[in-house]
N, C-alpha and C positions, 0 to 999 in steps of 0.2 A: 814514200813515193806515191804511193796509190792517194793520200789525202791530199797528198799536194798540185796531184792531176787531178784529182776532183775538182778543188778550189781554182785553178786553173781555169777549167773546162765552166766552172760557174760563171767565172769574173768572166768569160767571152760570151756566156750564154747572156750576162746582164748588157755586157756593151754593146750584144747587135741587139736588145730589144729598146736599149735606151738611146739607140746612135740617132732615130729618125727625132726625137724629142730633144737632145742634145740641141743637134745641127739645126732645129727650129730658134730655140734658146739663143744662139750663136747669131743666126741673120736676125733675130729681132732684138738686137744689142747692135748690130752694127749701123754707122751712119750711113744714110743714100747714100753715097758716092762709091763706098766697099762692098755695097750690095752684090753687085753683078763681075767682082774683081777674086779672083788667088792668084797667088797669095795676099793680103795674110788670109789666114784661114782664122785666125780669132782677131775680135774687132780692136783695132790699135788704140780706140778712146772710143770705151764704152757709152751708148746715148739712150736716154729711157723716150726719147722723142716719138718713136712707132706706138708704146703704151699710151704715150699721152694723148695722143692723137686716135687711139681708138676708144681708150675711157670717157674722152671729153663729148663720146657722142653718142645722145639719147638711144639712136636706134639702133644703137649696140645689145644695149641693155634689155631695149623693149625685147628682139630679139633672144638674149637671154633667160628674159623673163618667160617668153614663150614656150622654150626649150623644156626648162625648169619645167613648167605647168603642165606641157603634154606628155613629156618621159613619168610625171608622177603620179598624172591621173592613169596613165595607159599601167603602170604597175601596179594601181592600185586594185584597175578592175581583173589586172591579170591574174592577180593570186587571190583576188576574191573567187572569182569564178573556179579558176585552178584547183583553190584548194576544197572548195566542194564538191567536182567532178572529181577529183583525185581521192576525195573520203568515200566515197559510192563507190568505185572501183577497187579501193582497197579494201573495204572492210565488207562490204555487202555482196553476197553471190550471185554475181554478172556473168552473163553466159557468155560467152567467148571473149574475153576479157582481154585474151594476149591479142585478138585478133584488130580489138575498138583500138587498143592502145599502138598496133601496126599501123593501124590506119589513121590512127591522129600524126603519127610523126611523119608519115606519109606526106603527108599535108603542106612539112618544110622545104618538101624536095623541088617544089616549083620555084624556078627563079624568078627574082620581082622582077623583072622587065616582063615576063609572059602571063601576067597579071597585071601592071599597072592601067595597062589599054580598058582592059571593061571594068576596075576600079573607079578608073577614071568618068566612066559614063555613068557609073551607078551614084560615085559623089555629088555629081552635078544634076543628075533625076532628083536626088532629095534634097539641093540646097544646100551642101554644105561645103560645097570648095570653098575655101579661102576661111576657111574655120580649124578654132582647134580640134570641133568633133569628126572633122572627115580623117586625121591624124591618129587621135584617139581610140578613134573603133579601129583604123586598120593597125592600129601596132599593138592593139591588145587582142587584134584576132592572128593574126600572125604567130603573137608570142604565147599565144594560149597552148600548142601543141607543146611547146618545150616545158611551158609551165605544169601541165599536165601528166608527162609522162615521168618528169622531175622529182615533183608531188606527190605523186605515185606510190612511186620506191619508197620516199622518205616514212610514209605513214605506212607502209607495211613493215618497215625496221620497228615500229612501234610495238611491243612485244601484246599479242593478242589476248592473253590473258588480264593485262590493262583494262582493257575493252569489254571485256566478258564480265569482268567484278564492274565496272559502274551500269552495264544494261542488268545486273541482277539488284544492282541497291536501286533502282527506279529511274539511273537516268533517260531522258529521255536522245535520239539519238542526235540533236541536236547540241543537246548541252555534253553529252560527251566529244561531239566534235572543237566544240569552243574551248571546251574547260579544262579538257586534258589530251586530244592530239594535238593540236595545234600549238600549244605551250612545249610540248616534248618536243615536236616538229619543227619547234622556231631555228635552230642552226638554216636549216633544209627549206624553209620557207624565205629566209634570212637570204642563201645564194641567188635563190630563184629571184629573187624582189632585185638583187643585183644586178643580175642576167635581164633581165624584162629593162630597167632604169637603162642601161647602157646601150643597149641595140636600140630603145626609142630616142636615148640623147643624139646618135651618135649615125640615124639613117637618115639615107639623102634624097633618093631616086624618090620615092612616095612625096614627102616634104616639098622637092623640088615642082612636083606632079599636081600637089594640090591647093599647093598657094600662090598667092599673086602682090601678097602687100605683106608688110610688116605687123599688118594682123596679126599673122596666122606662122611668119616665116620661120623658121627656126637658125640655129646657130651654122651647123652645115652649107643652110642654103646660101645664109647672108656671105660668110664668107669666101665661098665659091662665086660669089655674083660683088667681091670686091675688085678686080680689075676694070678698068677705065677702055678706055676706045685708044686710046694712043700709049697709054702703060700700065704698066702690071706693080701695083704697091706689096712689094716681095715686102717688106719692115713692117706691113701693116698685118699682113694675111699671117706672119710670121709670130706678131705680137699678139694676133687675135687665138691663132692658134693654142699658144701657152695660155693662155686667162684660161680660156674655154677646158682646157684639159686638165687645169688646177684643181677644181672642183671635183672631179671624178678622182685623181689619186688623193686627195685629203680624203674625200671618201673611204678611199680602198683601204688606205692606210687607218683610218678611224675604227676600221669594221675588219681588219685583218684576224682576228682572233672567231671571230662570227663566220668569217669566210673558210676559215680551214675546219672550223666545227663540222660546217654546210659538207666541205668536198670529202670529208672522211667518216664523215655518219655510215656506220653498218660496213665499217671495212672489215671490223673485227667480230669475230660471232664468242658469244658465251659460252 
C-alpha cells in the first residue's frame, strides 16, 4: 500500500508539472476555429499548421539564434568567473568567508523590476541597448551570486588532502585549479552551467527592457510581443511555445545522469 501511494502521489506530482506543457501541445494541434471553443478539449483533426507557420519564419529563428548566443555566452562567463572566486574561497584563508559568501547571495534578494530602472540608464550611458552585450553582462552578473555560492560548496567537498599532495609535488596553484578541482568538480560545475543557461534562456523583464529589434530580441520577448492589434495567434504563441521548450528538455534529458551527480555531490560523508 505504501509503494503504491508513492507511485500514486508521483504520477500526480508528474501531471500538475506536465499539465501547463501538455495543454500548450493540445492548443498548438488544434485548428483556428477550436481554439477559443470546450469542448472538445483534444483537437478532433489534428493540424501542424501553427508550426508551419512559425518555422517558415526567419525571425523566428534569428530570435532563437539570439537566445542560444546570450544564455551561452552569459554561462560561459558565469562559471568562469564562478569558478575562480569560488577556488579562493574554498581553498585559500579568507577572512570572514561565511560573511563574503552572505553577502554575495544577499545580492539575489532584490527583485528585477527594483533594478531594471538604473540598469536601464547605465546600458544606454555605454551604448549598449539593443545589443547582445547589455544581456550578457547583466545575466552573468545576476547569476554570479548562485554560481558562486554553488561553487563554493562543491570545491570544498573536494577532499583537502587532494590539494595539499599536488601544492607539495610543485604545482602551481593555478594548475591545481584546472587539473584537478575542476575535473573532480565537474558534476557541481555541470548543475551550475545548467542553472546559469536556463534563467538566461528563459528571463524576460531585462530582455524586454533592453532591446528594440530582432538584433538583440530573444525568444521570450518575441513571443510575448506575438499578438496583433485585433487578435491574439493562441496556435502560434502555443506552437512557438513547444519548439522553444524542446531544446531545453532534450537537454535535461541528455545530461540527466550529470544532473543528479551535480544535486547529490557531498550528500554522503566517508
Amino acid at each position: 500500500m505504501k509503494k503504491l501511494g508513492f507511485f500514486f502521489l508521483l504520477i500526480l506530482v508528474i501531471l500538475y508539472c506536465l499539465g501547463p506543457y501538455g495543454w500548450q501541445l493540445i492548443t498548438s494541434l488544434k485548428p483556428e476555429a477550436q481554439l477559443t471553443r470546450l469542448p472538445p478539449v483534444l483537437p478532433e483533426v489534428p493540424t501542424g499548421v501553427h508550426y508551419g507557420s512559425i518555422l517558415r519564419e526567419p525571425l523566428f529563428w534569428r530570435v532563437m539564434g539570439n537566445s542560444a548566443g546570450i544564455a551561452s555566452l552569459s554561462t560561459v562567463f558565469a562559471l568562469l568567473i564562478g569558478c575562480l572566486g569560488a577556488f579562493g574561497l574554498a581553498r585559500f584563508r579568507v577572512r570572514y568567508k561565511a560573511l563574503i559568501l552572505g553577502f554575495v547571495l544577499a545580492a539575489t534578494m532584490f527583485p528585477p523590476i527594483a533594478t531594471v530602472s538604473p540598469l536601464y540608464i547605465l546600458v544606454r550611458a555605454l551604448h549598449l541597448r539593443d545589443t547582445w552585450w547589455a544581456l550578457v553582462i547583466t545575466y552573468t552578473t545576476f547569476s554570479l551570486p548562485l554560481s558562486l555560492w554553488v561553487l563554493t560548496h562543491f570545491f570544498q567537498e573536494v577532499p583537502e588532502d587532494i590539494f595539499l599532495a599536488a601544492w607539495v609535488d610543485g604545482c602551481t596553484p593555478f594548475q591545481i585549479f584546472h587539473k584537478i578541482l575542476v575535473p573532480l568538480a565537474a558534476p557541481g560545475i555541470f548543475s551550475t552551467a545548467i542553472l546559469v543557461f536556463l534563467f538566461s534562456w528563459n528571463e524576460f523583464l531585462y530582455a524586454l527592457t533592453f532591446t528594440s529589434t530582432e538584433a538583440s530580441r530573444t525568444v521570450p520577448v518575441a513571443i510575448a510581443l506575438f499578438p496583433g492589434i485585433h487578435e491574439i495567434p493562441w496556435g502560434e504563441i502555443a506552437a512557438a511555445s513547444i519548439v522553444v521548450t524542446l531544446p531545453l528538455v532534450f537537454f535535461a534529458f541528455a545530461c540527466q545522469k550529470r544532473i543528479v551527480e551535480g544535486l547529490t555531490a557531498g550528500a554522503l560523508k566517508e
